[in-house]
C-alpha positions in Angstrom: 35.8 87.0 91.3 37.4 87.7 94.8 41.2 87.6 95.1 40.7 86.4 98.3 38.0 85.1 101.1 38.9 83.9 104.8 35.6 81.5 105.8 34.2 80.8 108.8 36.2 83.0 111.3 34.8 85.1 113.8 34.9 88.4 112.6 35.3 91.1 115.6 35.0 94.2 113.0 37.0 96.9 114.8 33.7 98.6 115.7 33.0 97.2 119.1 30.3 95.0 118.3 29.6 91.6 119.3 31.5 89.2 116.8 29.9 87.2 114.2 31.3 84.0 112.5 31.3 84.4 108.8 33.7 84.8 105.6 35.0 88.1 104.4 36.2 88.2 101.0 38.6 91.1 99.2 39.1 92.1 95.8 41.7 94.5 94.5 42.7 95.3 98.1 39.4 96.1 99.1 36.8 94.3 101.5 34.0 93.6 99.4 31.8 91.7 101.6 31.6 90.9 105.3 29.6 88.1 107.6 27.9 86.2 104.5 29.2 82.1 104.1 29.5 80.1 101.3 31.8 83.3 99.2 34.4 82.0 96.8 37.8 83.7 95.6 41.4 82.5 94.0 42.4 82.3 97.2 40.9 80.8 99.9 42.2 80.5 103.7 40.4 78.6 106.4 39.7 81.1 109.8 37.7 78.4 111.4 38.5 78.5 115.2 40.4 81.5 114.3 39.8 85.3 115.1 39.9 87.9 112.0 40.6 91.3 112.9 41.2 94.7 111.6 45.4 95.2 111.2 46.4 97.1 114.4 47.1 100.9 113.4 49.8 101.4 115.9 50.3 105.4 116.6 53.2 105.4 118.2 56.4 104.0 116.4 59.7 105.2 115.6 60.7 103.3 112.0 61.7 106.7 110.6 65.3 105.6 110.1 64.9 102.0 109.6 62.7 102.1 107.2 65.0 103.1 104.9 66.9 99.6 104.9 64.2 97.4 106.3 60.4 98.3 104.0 59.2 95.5 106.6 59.5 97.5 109.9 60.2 94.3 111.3 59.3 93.1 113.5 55.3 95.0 113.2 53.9 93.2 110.5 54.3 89.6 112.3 52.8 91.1 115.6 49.7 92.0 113.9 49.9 95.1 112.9 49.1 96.9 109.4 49.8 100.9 109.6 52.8 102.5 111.6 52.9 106.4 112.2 56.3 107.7 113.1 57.8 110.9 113.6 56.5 110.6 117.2 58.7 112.8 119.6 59.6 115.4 117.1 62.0 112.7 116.1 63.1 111.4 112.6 65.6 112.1 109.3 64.0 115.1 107.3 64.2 117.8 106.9 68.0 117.2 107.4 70.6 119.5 105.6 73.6 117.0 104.3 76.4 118.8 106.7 73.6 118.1 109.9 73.5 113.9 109.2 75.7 113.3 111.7 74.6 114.8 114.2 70.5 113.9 113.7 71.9 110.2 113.7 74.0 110.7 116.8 70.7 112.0 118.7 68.9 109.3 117.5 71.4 107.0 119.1 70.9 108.6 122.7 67.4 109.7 122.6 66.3 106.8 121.0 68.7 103.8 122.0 69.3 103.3 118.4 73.0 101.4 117.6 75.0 104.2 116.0 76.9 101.5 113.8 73.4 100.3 112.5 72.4 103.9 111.7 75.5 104.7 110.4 75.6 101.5 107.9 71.3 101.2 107.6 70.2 104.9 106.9 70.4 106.0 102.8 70.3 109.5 102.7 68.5 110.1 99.1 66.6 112.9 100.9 66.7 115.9 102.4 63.6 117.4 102.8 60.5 116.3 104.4 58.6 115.4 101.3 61.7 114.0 99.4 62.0 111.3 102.9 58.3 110.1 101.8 58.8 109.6 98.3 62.0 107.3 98.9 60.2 105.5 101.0 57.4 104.9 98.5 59.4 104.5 95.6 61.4 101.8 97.7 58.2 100.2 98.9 57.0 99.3 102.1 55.3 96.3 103.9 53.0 97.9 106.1 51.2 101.1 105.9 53.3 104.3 106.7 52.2 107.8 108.1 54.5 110.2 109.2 54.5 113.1 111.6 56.9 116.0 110.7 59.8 116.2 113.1 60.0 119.3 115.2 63.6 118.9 115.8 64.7 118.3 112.7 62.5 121.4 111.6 64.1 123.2 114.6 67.7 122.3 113.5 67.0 123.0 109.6 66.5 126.5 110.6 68.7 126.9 113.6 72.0 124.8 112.8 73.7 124.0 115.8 72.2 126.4 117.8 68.3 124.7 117.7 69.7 122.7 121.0 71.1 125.9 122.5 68.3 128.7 122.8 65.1 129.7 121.8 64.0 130.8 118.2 64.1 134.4 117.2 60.8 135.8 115.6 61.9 135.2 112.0 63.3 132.0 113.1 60.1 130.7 114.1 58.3 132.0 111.0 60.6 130.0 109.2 60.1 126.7 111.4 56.1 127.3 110.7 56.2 127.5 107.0 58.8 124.0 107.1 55.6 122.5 109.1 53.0 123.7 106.3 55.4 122.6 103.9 55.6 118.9 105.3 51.8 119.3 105.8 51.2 120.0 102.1 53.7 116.8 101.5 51.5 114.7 103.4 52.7 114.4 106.6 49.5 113.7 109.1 50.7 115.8 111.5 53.4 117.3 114.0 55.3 115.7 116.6 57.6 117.1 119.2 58.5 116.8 122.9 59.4 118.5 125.7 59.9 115.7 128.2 62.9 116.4 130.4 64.6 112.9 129.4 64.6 113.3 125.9 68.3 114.4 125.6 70.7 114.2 122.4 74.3 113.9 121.8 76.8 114.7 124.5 73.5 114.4 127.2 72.5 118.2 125.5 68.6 118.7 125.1 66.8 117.7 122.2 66.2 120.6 119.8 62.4 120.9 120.3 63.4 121.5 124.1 64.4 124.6 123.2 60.8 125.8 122.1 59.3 128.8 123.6 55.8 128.8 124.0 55.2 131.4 120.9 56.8 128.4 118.4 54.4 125.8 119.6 51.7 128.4 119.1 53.4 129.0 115.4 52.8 125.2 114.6 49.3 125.7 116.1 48.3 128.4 113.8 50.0 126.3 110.9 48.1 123.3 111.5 44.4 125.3 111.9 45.2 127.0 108.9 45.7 123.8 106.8 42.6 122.6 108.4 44.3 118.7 109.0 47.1 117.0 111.3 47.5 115.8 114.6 49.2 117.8 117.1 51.9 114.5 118.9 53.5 116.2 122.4 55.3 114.2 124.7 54.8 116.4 127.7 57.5 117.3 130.2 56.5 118.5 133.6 57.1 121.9 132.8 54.7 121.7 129.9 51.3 122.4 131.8 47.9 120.6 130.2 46.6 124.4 130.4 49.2 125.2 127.9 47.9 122.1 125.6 44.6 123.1 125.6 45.6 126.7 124.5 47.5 124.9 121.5 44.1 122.6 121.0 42.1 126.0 120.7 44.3 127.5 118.9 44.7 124.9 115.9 41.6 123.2 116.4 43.2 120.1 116.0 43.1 116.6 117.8 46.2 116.5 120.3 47.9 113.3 121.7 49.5 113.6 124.6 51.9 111.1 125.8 53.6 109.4 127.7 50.4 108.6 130.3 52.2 106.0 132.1 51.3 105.3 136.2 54.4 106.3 138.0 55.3 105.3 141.6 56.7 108.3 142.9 53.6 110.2 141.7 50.5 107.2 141.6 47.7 109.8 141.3 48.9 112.4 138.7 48.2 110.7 135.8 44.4 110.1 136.2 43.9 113.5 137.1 46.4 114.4 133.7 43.7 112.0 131.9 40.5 113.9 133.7 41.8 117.1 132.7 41.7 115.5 129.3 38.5 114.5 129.7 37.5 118.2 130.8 38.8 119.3 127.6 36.9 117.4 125.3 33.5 118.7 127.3 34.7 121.8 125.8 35.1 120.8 122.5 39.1 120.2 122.5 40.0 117.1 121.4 43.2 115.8 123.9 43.8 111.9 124.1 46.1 110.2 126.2 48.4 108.1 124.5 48.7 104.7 126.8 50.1 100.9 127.2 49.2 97.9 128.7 52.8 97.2 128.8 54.9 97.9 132.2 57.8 99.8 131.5 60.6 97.2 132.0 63.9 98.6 131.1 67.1 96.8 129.9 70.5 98.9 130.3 74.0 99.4 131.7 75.8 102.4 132.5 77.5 103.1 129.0 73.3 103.9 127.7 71.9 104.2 131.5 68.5 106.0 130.0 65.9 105.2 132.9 68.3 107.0 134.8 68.8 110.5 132.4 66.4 112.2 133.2 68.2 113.0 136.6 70.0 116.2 136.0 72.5 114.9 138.3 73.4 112.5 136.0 74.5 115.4 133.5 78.5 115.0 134.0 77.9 110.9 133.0 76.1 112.2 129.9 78.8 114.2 128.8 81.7 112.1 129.5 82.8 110.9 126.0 84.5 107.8 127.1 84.7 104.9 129.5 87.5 106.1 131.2 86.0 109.1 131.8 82.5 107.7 132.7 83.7 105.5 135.3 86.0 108.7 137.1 82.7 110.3 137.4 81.2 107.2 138.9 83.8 107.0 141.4 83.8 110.6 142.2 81.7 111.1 145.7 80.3 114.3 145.0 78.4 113.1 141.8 77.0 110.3 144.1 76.0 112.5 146.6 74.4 114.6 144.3 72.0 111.7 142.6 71.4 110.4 146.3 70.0 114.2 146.8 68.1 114.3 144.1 66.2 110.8 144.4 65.2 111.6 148.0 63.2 114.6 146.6 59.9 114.0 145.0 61.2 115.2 141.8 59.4 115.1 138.1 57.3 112.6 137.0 58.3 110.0 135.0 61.9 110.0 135.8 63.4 107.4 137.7 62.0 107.3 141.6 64.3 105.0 143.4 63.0 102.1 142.2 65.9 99.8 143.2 63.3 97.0 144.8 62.5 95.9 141.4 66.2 96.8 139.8 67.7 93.1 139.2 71.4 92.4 136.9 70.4 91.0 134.0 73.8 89.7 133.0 77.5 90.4 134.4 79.2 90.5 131.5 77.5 91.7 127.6 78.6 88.6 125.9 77.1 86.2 128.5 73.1 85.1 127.8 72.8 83.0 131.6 70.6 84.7 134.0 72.3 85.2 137.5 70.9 85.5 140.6 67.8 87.6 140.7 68.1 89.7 143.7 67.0 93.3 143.3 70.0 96.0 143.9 67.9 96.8 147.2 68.4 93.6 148.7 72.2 93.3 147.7 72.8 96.8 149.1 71.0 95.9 152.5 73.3 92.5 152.8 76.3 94.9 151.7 75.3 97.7 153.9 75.7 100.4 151.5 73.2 103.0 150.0 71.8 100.9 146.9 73.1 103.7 144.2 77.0 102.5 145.7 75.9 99.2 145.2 75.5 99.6 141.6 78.0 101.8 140.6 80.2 99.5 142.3 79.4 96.6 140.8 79.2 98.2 136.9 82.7 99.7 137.7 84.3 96.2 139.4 83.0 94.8 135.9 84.5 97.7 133.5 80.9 98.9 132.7 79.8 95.7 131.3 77.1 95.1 133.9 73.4 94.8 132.1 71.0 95.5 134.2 67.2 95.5 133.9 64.3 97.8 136.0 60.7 98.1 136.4 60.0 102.0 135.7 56.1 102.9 135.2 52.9 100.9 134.9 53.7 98.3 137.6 50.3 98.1 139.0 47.5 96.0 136.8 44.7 97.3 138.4 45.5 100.9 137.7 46.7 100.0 134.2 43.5 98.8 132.8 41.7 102.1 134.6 43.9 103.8 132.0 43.5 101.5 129.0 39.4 102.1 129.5 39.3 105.6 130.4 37.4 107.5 127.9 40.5 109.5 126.6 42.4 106.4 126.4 44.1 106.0 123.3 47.0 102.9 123.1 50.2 104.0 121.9 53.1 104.1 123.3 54.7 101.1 122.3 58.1 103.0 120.8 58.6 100.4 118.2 61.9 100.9 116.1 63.6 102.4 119.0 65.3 101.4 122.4 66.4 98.4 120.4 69.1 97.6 123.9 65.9 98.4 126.0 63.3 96.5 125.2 60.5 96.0 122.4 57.4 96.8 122.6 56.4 96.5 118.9 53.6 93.7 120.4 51.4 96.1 122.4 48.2 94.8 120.7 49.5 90.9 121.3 49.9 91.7 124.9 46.9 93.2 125.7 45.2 90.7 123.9 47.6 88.0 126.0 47.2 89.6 129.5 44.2 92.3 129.8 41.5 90.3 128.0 42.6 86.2 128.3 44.1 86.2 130.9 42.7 89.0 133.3 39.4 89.1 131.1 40.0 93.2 132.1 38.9 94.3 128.6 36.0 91.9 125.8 37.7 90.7 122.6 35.8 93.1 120.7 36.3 96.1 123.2 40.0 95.2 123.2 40.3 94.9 118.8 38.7 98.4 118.8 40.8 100.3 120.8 43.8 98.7 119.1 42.7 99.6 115.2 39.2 101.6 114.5 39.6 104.2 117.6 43.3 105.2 116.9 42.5 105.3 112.6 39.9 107.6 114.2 41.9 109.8 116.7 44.3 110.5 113.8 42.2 110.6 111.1 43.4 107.9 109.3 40.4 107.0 106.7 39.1 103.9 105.4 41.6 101.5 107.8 41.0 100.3 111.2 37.3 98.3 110.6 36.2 95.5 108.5 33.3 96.6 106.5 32.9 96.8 103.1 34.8 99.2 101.1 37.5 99.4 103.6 41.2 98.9 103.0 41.3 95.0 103.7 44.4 95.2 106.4 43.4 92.1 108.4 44.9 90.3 111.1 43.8 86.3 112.0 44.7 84.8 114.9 43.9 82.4 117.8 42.4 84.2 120.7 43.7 81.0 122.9 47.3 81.3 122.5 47.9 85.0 121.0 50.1 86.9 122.9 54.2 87.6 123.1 57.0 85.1 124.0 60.0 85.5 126.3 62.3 88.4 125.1 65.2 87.1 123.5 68.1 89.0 121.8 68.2 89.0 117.6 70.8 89.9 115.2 69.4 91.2 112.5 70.4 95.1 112.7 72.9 96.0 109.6 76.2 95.3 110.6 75.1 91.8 112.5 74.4 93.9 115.5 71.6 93.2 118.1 68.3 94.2 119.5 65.8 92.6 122.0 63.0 90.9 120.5 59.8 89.7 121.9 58.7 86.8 119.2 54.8 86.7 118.8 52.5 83.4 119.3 49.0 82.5 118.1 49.5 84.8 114.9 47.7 82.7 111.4 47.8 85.4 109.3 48.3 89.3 108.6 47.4 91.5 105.1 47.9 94.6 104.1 45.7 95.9 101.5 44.8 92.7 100.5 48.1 91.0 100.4 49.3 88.4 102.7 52.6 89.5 104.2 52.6 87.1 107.1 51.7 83.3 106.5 49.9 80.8 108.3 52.7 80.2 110.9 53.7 84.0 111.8 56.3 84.4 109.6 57.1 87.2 108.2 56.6 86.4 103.9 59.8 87.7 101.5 59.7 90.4 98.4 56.2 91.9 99.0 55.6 95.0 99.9 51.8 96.1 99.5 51.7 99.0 102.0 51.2 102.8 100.8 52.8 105.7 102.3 49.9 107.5 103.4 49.4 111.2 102.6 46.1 112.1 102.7 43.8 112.0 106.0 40.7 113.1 107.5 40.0 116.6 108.5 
């Protein structure tokens, strides 16, 4: 007999068909039959009205550390989705030697907007190496499924020390850093991650580790990955990092290679269709590049203690390093370090960084323990009634107020129209959504629920079944993730039931459910009647999120 059989729902299969109302029933974690009615099981659940689904495989998360104190990855499961991959970035625990643990959780914290104190008091370090991290995690169990990509700078600073965020690798060094990838590769990790994007910066404001690359260790991890034959190659692509350069790495390894972050930016509208185009032109000659994208726009929540959108400004370097309040705010006073961020915003400068985008800059609260929303005028139009350049305007008011300012911008992705050119462009693939980290920021663990919400309800952009299948079957696909992401018989039964007339995200609120009490910004979901993984409910009928199971697998064997 079935375990379990969801009747009469409309089934949108992952595959891009047209759905079809009918049952689906599972058995020992396994779909065992799809579309017929009538099927019968120990448990049944009424989808009537309801959509079923594939779980969403989301490609882009940064759980690494939390899932050592939270198995749920909370808050994924209750926004739909069934398998996380992490290690994106180059960023994660392992390999970590016991003497660097500080420090990787320190980086974390800046690079990542990760609470220190929650790291600090969260993380249990029964590991150190790549493939010791995976087996805590399994032994401890997990709620959804987990892949991970091995960290390039935690490989970097394994080798290196200290000095992996303070020069390039020697020969040996990088022969060593390419036998710790194969090793994690024989572990099971589905790939590599690293970065070189210019606002990707550690402790103290210094680089990230895998900044430090030169072009021979990329093609180190190129050769390592072609000559295991599997893995994905995860870049998040500074503008230094030319797409020439990626294809040379795609040829080299012969593996699939996600490029990210393909966001539309203001000061630069154009470059990233013709970033996705080149893509494109790759594939036509047989290298495999996606684009990693979001429906979301890139909304950012900050003050000047974690000022990220605004880091990536190497005039902001003094601010980085200050160790202190005291010493922060004397840099924001001093007049040369304004002058010198003015200079820099008035030149076109690198993509993705911020690009004076004070009209849609608003405070979000004047003091941290306050929740009311004050007025909502952007800093543009308080520095035009003040007179004064708006970059004054803000420093002043975060200093009258002892740093305690939040404030909140709109970076990247403002414009609809050209958002859903990216989310159907043929190289498309949605990730991006950074859950586990920028907890102060924002969360964007609901990427499927909005795009769902806005680009197919709402804006009717994208089709239901168009929409599930670039959310679960085509990223299983892209990173070779077997046997998940569809519901046809045989498959891992990950499933997700909702209503397609109310799914979707809520306001964002704050939560308090990081150790220690501490808080991060939530965005609760709606319209969600249901979510298993591998057969097992693990989010009931109302979207919560259900106690003490924990049916996911660490993955660790994929696709060539």
């Amino acid at each position: 007999m079935n375990d379990l059989v969801i009747r009469d729902a409309l089934i949108v299969d992952g595959s891009g068909s047209e759905p079809a109302t009918g049952d689906v029933a599972v058995r020992d974690g396994a779909i065992t039959a799809v579309g017929e009615h009538g099927l019968t099981g120990k448990q049944l659940v009424d989808g009537s009205g309801l959509v079923l689904a594939p779980g969403i495989v989301d490609i882009h998360t940064h759980y690494d550390a939390q899932l050592t104190w939270d198995a749920s990855a909370s808050p994924s499961p209750q926004m739909g989705v069934t398998t996380v991959v992490v290690g994106n970035c180059g960023f994660g625990l392992a390999p970590c030697h016991p003497d660097h643990r500080d420090l990787t959780l320190k980086n974390l914290t800046k690079v990542e907007g990760m609470p220190l104190d929650a790291l600090l008091s969260g993380v249990n370090w029964e590991f150190e190496t790549f493939g010791e991290y995976l087996d805590v995690l399994a032994a401890r169990g997990v709620v959804p499924n987990v892949a991970a990509l091995a960290n390039h700078s935690c490989i970097r600073t394994y080798v290196m020390g200290v000095d992996a965020a303070q020069r390039s690798a020697t020969p040996t060094e990088i022969k060593a850093i390419g036998n710790l990838l194969r090793e994690a590769m024989e572990s099971g990790a589905i790939g590599l991650g690293t970065s070189t994007l210019e606002s990707h910066n550690g402790e103290g404001g210094v680089p990230m580790p895998s900044r430090f690359a030169c072009d021979d260790e990329f093609r180190e991890f190129a050769r390592v990955l072609g000559e295991v034959g599997r893995g994905v190659f995860q870049i998040t692509k500074g503008a230094a990092t030319s797409i020439k350069f990626i294809e040379e790495l795609a040829a080299l390894s012969g593996r699939p290679v996600q490029v990210c972050p393909m966001l539309q930016d203001p000061g630069h509208p154009a470059d990233v269709f013709d970033c996705m185009d080149a893509y494109a032109a790759a594939m036509s000659c047989g290298r495999e590049l996606y684009g990693q994208v979001t429906p979301f726009p890139e909304i950012m929540d900050f003050n000047l203690r974690e000022p990220y959108p605004l880091e990536s400004l190497s005039s902001w370097q003094p601010a980085m390093a200050a160790s202190c309040d005291e010493d922060r705010m004397a840099v924001f006073r001093d007049p040369s370090f304004r002058e010198r961020v003015k200079s820099e915003l008035e030149t076109a400068g690198a993509p993705f960084r911020f690009s004076n985008q004070w009209n849609t800059m608003t405070i979000k609260s004047k003091a941290s323990h306050e929740r009311q929303v004050p007025d909502k005028k952007s800093i543009a139009e308080m520095a035009k009634a003040q007179d004064k350049h708006p970059l004054d305007c803000m420093l002043d008011l975060a200093l009258s107020e002892c740093l305690e300012t939040n404030f909140t911008v709109g970076m990247f992705n403002a414009e609809e129209d050209a958002v859903t050119r990216l989310l159907t462009h043929e190289r498309a693939c949605i990730g991006l959504g950074d859950a586990g980290a920028h907890l102060t920021f924002f969360c964007q663990a609901g990427t499927g629920l909005y795009l769902l919400q806005r680009f197919v309800r709402e804006r009717g952009d994208l089709t239901l079944q168009d929409a599930i299948y670039r959310l679960t079957r085509q990223p299983a696909e892209a990173m070779r993730i077997g046997g998940r992401g569809s519901i046809t018989v045989g498959a891992h039964a990950d499933l997700f039931l909702f209503d397609a007339d109310t799914v979707g995200i809520g306001e964002r609120c704050m939560v308090d459910d990081l150790p220690g009490g501490l808080e991060r910004v939530h965005t609760p979901p709606l319209g969600i009647h249901g979510v298993w993984v591998n057969g097992q409910r693990v989010v009931d009928a109302r979207g919560g999120l259900l106690q003490d199971i924990q049916p996911g697998s660490v993955l660790r064997q994929f696709r060539t």
